[in-house]
Backbone bond lengths (Angstrom), bond angles and torsions (degrees), N, CA, C in turn:
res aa  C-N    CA-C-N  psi(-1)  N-CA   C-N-CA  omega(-1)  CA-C   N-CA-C  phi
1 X - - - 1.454 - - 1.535 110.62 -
2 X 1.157 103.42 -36.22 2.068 116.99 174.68 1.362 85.88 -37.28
3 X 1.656 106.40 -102.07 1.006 130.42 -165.18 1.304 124.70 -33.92
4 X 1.003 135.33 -43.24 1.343 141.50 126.73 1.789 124.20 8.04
5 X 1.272 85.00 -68.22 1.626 110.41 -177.38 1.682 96.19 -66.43
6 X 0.817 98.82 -61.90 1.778 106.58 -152.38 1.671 104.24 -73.59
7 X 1.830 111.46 -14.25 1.388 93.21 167.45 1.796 111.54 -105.51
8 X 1.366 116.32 -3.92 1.472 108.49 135.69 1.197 133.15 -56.52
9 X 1.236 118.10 -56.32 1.610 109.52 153.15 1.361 122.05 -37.39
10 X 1.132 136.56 -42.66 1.426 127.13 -160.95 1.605 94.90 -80.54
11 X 1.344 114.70 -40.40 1.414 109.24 -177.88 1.471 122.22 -64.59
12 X 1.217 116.47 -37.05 1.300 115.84 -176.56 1.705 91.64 -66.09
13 X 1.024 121.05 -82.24 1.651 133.72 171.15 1.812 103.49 6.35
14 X 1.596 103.01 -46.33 1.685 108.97 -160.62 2.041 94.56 -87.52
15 X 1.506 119.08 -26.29 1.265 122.08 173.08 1.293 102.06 -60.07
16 X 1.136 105.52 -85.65 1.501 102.14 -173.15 1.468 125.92 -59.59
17 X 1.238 122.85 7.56 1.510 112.39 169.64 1.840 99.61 -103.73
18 X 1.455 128.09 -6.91 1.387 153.03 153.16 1.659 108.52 -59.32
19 X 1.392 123.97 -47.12 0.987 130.87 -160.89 1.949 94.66 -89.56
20 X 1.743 111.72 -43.07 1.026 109.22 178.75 1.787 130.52 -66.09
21 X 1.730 109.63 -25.78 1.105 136.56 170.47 1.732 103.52 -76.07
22 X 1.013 145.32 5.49 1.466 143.23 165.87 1.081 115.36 -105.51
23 X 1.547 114.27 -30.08 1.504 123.47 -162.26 1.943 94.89 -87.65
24 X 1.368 107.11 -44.88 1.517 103.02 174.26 1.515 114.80 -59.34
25 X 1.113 114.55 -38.42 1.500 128.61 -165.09 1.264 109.10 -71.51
26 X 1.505 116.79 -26.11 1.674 121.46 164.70 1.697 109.17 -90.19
27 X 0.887 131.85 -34.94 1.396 135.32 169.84 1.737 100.93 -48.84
28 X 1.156 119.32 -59.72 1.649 111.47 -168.60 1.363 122.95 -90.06
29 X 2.220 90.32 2.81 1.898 82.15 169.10 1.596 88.08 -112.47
30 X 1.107 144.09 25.66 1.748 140.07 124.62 1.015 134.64 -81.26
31 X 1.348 98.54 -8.74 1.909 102.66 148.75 1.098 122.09 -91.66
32 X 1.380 123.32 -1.99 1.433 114.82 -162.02 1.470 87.97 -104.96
33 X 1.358 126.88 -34.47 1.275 140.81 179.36 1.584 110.76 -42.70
34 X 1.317 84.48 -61.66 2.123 113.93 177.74 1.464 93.34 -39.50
35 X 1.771 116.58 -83.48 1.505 111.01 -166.46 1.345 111.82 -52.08
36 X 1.023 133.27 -31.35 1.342 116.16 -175.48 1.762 118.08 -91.91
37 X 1.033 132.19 -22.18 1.530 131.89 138.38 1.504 107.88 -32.84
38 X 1.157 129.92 -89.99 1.759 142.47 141.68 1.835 86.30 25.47
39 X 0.950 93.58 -101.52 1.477 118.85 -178.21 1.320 122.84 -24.60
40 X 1.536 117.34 -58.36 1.201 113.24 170.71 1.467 117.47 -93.23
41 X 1.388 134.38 11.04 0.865 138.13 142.94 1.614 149.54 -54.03
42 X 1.883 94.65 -47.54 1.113 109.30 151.85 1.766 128.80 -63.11
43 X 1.323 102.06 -8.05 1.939 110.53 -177.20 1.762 94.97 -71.97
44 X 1.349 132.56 -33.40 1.063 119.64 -173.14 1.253 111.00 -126.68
């Protein structure tokens, strides 16, 4: 039953650190987006 537990735990653990690694990974390609809008914005 331990074991059980603790490799549900590990899985959920691997979702959400999956779920946390996507959520950053869109955050810094909408910044990257941002500066470069920025950028060509200021050209005109």
């Amino acid at each position: 039953m331990k074991e059980d537990f603790e490799l549900f735990k590990d899985i959920m653990d691997h979702r959400e650190s999956s779920k946390l690694e996507w959520v950053i990974l869109v955050l810094i390609l909408v910044e990257v987006v941002d500066v470069f809008a920025v950028r060509i914005l200021e050209l005109f």
